[in-house]
Backbone and ligand atoms as CSV (ligand in chain L), in Angstrom:
chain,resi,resn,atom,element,x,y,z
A,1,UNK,N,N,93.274,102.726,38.594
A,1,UNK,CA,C,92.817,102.851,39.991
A,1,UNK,C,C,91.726,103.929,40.052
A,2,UNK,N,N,90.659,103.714,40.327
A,2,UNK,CA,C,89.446,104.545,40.406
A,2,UNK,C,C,89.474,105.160,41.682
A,3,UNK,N,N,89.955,105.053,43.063
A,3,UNK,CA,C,90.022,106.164,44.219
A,3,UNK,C,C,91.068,105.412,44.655
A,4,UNK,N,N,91.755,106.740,45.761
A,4,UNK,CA,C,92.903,106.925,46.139
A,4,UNK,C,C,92.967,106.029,47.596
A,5,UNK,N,N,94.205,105.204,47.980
A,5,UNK,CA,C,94.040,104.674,49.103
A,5,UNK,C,C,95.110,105.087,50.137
A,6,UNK,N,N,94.191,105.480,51.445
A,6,UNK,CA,C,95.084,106.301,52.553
A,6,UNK,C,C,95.388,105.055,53.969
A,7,UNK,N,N,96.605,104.747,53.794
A,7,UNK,CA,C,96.991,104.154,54.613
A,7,UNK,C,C,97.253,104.970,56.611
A,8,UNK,N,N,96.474,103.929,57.327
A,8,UNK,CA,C,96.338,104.969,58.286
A,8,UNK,C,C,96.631,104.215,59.504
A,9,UNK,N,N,97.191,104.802,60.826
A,9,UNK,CA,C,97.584,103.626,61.652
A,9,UNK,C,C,98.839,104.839,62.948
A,10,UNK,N,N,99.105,103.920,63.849
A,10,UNK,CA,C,100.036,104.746,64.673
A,10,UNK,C,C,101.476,105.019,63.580
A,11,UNK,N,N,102.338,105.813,64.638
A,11,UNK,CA,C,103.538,106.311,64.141
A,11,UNK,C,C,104.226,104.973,64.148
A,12,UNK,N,N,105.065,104.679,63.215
A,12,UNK,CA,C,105.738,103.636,63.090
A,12,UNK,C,C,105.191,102.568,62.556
A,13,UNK,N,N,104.045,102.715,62.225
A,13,UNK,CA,C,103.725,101.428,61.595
A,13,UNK,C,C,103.497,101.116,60.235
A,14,UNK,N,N,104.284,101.909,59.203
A,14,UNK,CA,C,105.142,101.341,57.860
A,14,UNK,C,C,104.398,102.313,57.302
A,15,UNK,N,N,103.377,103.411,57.120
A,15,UNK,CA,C,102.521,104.004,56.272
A,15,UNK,C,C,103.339,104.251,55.476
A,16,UNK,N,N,104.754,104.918,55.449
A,16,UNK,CA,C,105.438,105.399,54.562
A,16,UNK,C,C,106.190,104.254,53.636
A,17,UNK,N,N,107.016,103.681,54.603
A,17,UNK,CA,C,107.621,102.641,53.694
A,17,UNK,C,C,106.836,101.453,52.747
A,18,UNK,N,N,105.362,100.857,53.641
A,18,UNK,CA,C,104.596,100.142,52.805
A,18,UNK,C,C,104.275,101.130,51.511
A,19,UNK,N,N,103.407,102.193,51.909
A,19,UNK,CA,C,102.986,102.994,51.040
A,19,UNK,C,C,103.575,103.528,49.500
A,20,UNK,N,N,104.971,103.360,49.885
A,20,UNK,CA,C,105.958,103.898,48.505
A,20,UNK,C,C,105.812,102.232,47.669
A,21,UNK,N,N,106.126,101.368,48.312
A,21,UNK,CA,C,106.327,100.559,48.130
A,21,UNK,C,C,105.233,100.023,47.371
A,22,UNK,N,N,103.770,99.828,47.669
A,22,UNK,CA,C,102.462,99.685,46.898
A,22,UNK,C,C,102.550,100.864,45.971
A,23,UNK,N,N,103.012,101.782,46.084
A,23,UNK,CA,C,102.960,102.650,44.792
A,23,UNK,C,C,103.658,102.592,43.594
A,24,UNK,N,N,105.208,101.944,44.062
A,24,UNK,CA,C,105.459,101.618,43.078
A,24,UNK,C,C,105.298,100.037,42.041
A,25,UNK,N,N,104.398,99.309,43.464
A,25,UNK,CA,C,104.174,97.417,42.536
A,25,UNK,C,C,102.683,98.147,41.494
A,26,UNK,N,N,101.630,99.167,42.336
A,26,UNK,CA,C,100.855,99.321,41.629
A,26,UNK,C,C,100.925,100.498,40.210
A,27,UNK,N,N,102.094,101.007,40.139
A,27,UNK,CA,C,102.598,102.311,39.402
A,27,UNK,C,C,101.556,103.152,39.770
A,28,UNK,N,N,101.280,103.418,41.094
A,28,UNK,CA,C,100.252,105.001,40.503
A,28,UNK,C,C,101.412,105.913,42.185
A,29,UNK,N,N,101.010,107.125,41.861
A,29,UNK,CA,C,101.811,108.136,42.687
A,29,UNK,C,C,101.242,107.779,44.241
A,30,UNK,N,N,102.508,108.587,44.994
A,30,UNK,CA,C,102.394,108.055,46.190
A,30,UNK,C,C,102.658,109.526,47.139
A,31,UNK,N,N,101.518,109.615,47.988
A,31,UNK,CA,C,101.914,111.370,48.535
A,31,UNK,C,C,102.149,110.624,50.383
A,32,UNK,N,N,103.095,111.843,50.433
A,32,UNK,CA,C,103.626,111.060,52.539
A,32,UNK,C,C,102.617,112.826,52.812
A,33,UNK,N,N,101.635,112.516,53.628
A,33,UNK,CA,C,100.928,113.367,54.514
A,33,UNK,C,C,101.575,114.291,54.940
A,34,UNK,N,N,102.821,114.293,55.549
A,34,UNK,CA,C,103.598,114.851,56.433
A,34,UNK,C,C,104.515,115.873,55.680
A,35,UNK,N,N,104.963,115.355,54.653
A,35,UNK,CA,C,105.596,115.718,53.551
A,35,UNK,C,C,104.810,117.083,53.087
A,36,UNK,N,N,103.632,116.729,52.409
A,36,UNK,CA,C,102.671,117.410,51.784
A,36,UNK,C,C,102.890,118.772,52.858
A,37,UNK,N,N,102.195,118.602,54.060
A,37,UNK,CA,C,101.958,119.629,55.522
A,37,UNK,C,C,103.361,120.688,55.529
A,38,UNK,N,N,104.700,119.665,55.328
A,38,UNK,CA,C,105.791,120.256,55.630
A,38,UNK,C,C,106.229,121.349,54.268
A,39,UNK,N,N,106.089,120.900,52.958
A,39,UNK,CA,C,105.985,121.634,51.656
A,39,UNK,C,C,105.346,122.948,51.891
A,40,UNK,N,N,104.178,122.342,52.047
A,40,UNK,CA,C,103.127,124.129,51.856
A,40,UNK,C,C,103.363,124.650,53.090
A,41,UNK,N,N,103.910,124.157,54.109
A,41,UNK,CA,C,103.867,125.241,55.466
A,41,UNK,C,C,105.625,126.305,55.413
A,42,UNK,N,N,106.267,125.530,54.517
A,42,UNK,CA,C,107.599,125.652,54.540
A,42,UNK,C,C,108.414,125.404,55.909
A,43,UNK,N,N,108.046,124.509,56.709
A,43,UNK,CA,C,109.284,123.721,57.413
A,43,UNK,C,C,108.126,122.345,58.767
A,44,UNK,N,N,109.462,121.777,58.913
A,44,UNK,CA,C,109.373,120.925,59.443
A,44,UNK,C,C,108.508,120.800,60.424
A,45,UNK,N,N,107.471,119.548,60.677
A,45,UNK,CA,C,106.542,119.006,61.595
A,45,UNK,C,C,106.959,119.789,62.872
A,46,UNK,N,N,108.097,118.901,62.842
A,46,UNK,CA,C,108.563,119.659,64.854
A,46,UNK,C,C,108.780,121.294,64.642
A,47,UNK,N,N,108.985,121.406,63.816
A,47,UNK,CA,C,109.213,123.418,63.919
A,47,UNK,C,C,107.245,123.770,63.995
A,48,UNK,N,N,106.512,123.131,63.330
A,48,UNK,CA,C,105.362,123.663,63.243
A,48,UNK,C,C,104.884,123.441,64.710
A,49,UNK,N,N,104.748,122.550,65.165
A,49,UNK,CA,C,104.496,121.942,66.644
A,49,UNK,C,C,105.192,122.810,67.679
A,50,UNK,N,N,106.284,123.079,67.114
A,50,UNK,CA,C,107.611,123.795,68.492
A,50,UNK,C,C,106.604,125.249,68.498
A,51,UNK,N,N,106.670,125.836,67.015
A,51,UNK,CA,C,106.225,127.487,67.254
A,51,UNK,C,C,104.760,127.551,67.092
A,52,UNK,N,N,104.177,126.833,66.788
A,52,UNK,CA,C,102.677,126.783,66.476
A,52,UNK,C,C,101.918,126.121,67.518
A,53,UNK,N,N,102.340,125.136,67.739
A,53,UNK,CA,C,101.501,124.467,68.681
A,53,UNK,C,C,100.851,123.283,67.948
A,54,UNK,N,N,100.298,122.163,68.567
A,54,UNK,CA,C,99.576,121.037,67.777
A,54,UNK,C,C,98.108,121.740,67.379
A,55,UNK,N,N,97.892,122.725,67.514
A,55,UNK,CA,C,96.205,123.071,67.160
A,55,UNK,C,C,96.612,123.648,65.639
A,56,UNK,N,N,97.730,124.213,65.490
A,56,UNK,CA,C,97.809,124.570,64.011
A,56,UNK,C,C,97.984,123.608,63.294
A,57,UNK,N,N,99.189,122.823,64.301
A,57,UNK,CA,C,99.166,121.235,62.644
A,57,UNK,C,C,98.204,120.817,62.368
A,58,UNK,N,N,97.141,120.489,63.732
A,58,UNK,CA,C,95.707,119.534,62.958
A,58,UNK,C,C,94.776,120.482,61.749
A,59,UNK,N,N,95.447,122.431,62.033
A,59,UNK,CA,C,94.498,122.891,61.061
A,59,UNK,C,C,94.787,122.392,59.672
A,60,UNK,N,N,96.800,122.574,59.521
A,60,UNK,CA,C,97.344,122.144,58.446
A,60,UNK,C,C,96.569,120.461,57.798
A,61,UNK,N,N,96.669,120.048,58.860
A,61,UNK,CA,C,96.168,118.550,58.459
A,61,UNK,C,C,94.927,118.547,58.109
A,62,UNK,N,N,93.945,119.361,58.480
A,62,UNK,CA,C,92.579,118.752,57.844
A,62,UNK,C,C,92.557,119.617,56.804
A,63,UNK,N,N,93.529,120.677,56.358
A,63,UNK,CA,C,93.461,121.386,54.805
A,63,UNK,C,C,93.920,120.482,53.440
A,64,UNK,N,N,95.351,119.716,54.261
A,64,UNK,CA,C,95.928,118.657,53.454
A,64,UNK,C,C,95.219,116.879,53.087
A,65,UNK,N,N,94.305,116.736,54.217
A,65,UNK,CA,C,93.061,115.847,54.104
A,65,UNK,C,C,92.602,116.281,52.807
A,66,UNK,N,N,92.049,117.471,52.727
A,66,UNK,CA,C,90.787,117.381,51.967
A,66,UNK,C,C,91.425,117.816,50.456
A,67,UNK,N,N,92.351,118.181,50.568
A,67,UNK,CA,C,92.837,118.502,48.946
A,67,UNK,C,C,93.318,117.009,48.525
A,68,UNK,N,N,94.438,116.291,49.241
A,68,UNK,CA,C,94.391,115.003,48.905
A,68,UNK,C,C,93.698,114.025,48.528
A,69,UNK,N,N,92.692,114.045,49.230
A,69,UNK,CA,C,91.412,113.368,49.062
A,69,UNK,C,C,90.762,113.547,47.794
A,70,UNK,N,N,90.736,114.928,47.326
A,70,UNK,CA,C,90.000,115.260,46.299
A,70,UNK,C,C,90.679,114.865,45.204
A,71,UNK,N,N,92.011,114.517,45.191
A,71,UNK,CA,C,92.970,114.677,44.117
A,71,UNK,C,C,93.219,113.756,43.297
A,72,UNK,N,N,94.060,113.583,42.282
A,72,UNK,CA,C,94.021,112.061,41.642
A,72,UNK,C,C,93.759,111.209,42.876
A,73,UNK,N,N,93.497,109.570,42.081
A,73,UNK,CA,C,94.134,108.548,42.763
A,73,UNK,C,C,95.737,108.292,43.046
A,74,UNK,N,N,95.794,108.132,44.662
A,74,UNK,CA,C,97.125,107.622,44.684
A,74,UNK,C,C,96.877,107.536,46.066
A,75,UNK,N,N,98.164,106.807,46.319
A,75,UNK,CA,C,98.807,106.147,47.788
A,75,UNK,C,C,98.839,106.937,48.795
A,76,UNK,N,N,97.882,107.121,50.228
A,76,UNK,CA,C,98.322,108.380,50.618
A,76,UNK,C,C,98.895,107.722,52.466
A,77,UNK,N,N,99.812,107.948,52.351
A,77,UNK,CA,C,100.140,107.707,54.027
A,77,UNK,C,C,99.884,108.877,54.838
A,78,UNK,N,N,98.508,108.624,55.888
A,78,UNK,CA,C,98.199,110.159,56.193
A,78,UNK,C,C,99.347,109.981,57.411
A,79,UNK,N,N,98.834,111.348,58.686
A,79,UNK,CA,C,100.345,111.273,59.817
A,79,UNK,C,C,99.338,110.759,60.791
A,80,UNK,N,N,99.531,109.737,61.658
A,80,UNK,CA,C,99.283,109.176,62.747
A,80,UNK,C,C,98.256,109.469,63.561
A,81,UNK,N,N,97.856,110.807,63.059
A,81,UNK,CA,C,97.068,111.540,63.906
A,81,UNK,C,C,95.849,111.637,63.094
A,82,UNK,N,N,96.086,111.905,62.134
A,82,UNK,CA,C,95.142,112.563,61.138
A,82,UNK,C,C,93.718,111.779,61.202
A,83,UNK,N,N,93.579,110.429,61.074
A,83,UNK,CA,C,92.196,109.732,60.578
A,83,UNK,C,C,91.491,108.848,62.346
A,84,UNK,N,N,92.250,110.105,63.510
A,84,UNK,CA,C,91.683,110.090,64.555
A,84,UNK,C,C,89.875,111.102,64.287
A,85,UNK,N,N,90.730,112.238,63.569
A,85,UNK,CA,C,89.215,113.120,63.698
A,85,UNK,C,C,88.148,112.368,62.500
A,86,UNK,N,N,86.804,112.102,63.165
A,86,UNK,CA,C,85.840,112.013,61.879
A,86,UNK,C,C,85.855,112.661,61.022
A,87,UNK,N,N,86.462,114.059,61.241
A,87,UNK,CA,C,85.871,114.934,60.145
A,87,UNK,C,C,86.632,114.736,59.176
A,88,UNK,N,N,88.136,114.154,59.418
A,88,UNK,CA,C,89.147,113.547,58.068
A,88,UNK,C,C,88.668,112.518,57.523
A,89,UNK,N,N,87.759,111.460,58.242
A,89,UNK,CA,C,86.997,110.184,58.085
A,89,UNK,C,C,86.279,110.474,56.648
A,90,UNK,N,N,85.576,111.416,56.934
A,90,UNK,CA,C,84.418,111.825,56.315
A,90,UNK,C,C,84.616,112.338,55.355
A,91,UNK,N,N,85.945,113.195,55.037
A,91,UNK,CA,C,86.579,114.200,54.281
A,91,UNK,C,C,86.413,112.845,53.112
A,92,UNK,N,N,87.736,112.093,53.566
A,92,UNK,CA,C,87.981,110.559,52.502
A,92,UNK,C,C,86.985,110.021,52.288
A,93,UNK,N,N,86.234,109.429,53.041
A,93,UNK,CA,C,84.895,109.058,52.625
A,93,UNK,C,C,83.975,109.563,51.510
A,94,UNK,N,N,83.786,110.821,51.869
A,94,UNK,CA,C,82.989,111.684,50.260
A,94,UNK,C,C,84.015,111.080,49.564
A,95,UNK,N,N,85.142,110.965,48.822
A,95,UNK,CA,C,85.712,111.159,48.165
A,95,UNK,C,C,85.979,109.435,47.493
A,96,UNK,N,N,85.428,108.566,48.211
A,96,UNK,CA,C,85.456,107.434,47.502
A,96,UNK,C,C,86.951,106.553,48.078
A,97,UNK,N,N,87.480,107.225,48.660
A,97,UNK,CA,C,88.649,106.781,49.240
A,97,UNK,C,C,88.901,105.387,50.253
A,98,UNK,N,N,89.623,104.591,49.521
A,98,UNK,CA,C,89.860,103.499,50.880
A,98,UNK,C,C,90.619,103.575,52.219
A,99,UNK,N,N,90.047,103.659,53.152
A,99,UNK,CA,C,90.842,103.709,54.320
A,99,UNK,C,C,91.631,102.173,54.942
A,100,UNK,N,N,92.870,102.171,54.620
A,100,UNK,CA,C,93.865,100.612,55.308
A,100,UNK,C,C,94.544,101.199,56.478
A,101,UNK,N,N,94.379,100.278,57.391
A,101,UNK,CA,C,94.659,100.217,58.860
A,101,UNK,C,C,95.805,99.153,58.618
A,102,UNK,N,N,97.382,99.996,59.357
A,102,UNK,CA,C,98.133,99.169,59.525
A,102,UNK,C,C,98.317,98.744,60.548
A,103,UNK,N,N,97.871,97.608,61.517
A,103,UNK,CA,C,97.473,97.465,62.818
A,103,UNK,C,C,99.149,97.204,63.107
A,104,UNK,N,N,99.798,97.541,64.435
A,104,UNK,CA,C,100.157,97.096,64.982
A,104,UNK,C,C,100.612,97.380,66.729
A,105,UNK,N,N,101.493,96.283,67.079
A,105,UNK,CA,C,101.627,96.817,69.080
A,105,UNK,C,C,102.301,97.198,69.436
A,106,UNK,N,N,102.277,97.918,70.550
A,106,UNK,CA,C,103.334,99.023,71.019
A,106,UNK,C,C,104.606,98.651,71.174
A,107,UNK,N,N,105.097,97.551,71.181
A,107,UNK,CA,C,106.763,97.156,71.354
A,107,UNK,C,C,107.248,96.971,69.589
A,108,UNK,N,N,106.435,97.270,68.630
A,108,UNK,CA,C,106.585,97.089,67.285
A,108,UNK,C,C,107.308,98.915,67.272
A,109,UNK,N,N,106.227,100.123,67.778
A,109,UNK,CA,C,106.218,100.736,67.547
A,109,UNK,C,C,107.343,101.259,68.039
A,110,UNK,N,N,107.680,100.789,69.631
A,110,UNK,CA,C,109.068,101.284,70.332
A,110,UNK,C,C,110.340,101.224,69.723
A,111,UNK,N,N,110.669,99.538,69.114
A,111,UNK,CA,C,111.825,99.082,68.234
A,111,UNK,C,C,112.019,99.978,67.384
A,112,UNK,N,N,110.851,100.099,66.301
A,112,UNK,CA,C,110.799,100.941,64.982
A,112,UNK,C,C,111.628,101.949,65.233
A,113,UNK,N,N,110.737,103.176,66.729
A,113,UNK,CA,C,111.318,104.168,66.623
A,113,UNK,C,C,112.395,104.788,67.847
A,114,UNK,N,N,112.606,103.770,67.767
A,114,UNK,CA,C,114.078,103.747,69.102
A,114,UNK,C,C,114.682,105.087,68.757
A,115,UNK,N,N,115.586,106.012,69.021
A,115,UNK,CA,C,116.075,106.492,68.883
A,115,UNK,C,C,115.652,107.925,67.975
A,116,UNK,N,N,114.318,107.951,67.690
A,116,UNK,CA,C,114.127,108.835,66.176
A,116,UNK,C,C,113.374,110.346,67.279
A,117,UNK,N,N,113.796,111.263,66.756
A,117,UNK,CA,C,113.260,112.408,67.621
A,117,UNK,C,C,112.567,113.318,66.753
A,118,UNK,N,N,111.837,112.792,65.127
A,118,UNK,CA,C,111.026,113.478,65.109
A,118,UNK,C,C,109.723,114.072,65.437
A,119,UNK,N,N,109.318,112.489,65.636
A,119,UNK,CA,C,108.054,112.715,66.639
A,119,UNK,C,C,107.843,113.511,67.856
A,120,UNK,N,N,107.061,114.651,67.543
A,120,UNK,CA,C,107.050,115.751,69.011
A,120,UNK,C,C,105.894,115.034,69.828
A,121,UNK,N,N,104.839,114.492,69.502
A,121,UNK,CA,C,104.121,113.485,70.407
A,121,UNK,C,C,104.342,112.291,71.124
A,122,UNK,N,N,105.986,112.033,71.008
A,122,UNK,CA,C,106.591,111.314,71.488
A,122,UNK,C,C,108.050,111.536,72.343
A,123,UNK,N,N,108.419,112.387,71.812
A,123,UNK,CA,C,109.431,113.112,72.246
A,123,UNK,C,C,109.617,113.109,74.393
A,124,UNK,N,N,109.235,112.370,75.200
A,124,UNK,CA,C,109.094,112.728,76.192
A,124,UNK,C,C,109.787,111.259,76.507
A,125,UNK,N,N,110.454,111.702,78.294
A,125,UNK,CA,C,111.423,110.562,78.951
A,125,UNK,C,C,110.619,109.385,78.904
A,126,UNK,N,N,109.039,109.480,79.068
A,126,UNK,CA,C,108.573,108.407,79.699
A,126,UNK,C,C,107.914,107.480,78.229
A,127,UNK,N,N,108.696,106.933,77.122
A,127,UNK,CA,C,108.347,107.078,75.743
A,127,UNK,C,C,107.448,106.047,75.590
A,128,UNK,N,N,107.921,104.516,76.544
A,128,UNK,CA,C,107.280,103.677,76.326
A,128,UNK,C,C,105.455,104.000,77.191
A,129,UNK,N,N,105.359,104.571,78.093
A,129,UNK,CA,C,103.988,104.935,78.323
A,129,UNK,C,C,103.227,105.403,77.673
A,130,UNK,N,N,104.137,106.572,76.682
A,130,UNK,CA,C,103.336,107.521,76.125
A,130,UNK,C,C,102.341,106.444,74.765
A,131,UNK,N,N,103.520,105.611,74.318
A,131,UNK,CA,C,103.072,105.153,72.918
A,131,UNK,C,C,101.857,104.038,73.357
A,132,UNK,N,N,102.228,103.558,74.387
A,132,UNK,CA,C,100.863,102.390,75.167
A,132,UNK,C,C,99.469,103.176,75.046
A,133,UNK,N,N,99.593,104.057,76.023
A,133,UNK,CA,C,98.630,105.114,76.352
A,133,UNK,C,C,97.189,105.649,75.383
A,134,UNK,N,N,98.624,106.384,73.961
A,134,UNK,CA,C,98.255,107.113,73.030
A,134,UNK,C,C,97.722,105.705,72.009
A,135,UNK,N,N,98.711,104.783,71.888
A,135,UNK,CA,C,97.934,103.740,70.791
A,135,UNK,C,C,96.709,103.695,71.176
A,136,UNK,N,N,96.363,103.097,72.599
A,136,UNK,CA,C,95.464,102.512,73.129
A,136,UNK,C,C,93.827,103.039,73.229
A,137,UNK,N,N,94.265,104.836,73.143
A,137,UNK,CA,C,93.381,105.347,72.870
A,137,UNK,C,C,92.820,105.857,71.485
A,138,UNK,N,N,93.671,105.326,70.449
A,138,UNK,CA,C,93.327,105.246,69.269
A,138,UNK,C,C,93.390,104.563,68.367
A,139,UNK,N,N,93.464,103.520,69.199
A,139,UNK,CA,C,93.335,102.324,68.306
A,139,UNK,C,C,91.620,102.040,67.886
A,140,UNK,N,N,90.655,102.214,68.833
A,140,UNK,CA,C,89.200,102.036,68.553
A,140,UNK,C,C,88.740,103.313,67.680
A,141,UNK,N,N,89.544,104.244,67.450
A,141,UNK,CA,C,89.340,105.514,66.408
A,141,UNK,C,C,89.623,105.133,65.177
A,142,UNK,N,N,91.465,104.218,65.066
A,142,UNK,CA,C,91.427,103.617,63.961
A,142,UNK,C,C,90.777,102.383,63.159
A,143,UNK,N,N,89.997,102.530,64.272
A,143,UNK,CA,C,89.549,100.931,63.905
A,143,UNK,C,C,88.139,101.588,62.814
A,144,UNK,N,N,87.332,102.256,63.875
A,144,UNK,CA,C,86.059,102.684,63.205
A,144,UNK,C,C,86.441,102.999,62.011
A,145,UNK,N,N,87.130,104.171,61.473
A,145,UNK,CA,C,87.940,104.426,60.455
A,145,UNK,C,C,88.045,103.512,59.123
A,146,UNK,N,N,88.456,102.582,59.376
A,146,UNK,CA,C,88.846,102.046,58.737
A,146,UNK,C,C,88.291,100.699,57.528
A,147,UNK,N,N,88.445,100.970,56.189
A,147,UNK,CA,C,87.469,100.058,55.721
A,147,UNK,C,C,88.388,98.535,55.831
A,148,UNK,N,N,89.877,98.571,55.910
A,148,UNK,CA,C,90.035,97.361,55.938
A,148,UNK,C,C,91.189,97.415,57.032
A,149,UNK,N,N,91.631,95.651,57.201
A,149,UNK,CA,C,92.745,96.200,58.583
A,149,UNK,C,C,94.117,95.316,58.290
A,150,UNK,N,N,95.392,95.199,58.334
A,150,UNK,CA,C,96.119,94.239,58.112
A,150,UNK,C,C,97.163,94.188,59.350
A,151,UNK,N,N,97.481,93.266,60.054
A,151,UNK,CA,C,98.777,93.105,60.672
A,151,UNK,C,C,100.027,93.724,60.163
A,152,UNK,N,N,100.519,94.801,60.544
A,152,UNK,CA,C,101.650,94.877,60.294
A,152,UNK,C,C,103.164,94.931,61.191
A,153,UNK,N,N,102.631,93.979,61.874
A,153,UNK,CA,C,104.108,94.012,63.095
A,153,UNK,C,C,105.353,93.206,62.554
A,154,UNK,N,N,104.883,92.547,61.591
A,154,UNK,CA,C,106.150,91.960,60.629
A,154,UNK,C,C,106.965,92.936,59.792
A,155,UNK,N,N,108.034,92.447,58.859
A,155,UNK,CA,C,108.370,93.076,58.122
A,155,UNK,C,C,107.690,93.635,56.817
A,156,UNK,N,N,107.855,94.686,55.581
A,156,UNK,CA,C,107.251,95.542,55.277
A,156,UNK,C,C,106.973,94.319,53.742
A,157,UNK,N,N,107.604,93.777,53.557
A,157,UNK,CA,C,106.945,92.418,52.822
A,157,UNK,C,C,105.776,91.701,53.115
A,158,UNK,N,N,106.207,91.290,54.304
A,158,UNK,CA,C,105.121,90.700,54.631
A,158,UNK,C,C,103.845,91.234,54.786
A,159,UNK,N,N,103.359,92.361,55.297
A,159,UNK,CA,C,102.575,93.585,55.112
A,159,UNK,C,C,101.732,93.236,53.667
A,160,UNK,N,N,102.881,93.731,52.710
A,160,UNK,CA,C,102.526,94.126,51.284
A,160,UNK,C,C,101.742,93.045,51.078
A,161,UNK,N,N,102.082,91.556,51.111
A,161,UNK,CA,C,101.695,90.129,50.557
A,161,UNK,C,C,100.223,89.788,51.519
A,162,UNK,N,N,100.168,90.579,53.035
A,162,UNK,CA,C,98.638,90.869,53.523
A,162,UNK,C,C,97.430,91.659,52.492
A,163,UNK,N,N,98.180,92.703,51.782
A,163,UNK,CA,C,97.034,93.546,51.661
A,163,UNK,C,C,96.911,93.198,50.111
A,164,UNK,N,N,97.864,92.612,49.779
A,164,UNK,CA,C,97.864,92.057,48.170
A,164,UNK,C,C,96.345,91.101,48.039
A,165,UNK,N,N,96.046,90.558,49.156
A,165,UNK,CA,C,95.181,89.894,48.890
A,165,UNK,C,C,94.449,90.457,49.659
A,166,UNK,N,N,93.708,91.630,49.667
A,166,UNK,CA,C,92.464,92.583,49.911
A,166,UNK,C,C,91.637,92.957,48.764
A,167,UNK,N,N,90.334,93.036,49.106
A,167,UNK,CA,C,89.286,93.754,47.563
A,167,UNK,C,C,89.480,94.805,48.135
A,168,UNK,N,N,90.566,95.339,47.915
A,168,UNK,CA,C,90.868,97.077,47.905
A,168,UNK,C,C,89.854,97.653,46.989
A,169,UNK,N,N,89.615,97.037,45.963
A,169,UNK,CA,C,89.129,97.788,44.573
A,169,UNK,C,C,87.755,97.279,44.133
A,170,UNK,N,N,87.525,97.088,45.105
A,170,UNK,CA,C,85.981,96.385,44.547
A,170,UNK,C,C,85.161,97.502,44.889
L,1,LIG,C1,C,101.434,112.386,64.464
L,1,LIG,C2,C,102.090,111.553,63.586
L,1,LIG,C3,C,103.123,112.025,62.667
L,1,LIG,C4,C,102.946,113.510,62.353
L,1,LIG,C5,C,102.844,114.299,63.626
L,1,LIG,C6,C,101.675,113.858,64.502
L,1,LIG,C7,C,100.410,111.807,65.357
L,1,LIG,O1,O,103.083,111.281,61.440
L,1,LIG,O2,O,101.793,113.703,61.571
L,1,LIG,O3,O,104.053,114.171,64.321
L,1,LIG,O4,O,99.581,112.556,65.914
L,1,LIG,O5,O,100.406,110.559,65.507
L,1,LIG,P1,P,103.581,109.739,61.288
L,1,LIG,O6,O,102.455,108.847,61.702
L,1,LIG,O7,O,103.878,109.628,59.839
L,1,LIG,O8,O,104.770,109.581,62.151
């Protein structure tokens, strides 16, 4: 694999689970964005968000952009947010990096994350507005973004057998 591919898309829409999953049909390593942020900061998304505020995570995030980016090839599921700013666009871009858009719609995203309270950008009574709202306004961010796009409102198979047949690598 000659550059690294960053799977990018709203919350819930498989970055992680597709992502491990292409990492291991293609054997090359597989980094979760969030993961990475939560390692070097020493604790959790929502603790960084709770005491920091979202202006520190996006700093965390565009530090963890650009080292990733630079780094071997491998699988990168960035966090939901991340390949909103150009400047992460651009980061991957120098770097030869493919950007995959896991498209999908907001009642995909609701099911998914029924019940899950890590998300602090979601975290609020009114959940199904928020995720309409917030997709809606970044969905034309992910779009620009993005060098290729796949449906993923199906299951995480079906996904895989979309992008299987992409010139990821051309
Ligand atoms: C965010 C998505 C999350 C995480 C953080 C912010 C976002 O990642 O980075 O809570 O702005 O959409 P996932 O997309 O992996 O849930």
């Amino acid at each position: 694999m000659q550059h690294s591919v960053a799977l990018c898309g709203f919350m819930g829409c498989g970055k992680t689970t597709v992502g491990k999953a292409l990492a291991k049909k293609w054997d090359v390593p597989f980094v979760d964005m969030d993961d990475y942020i939560e390692a070097e900061a020493g604790m959790r998304v929502s603790e960084i968000f709770d005491r920091f505020g979202e202006a520190r995570f996006r700093t965390l995030e565009r530090e963890a952009c650009k080292t990733l980016a630079a780094g071997k090839p491998c699988i990168i599921a960035t966090g939901g947010g991340a390949l909103t700013f150009p400047e992460n666009v651009q980061t991957f871009r120098d770097h030869r990096c493919r950007i995959l858009l896991l498209d999908v719609q907001p009642q995909t995203v609701l099911r998914r994350l029924e019940g899950d309270a890590t998300r602090p950008l979601l975290n609020r009574p009114d959940k199904e507005e928020a995720v309409k709202e917030l997709l809606a306004k970044r969905l034309p961010l992910y779009q620009v973004a993005a060098d290729f796009t796949v449906d993923a409102n199906g299951e995480a198979p079906e996904t895989i057998a979309r992008i299987e047949m992409l010139p990821l690598w051309e």
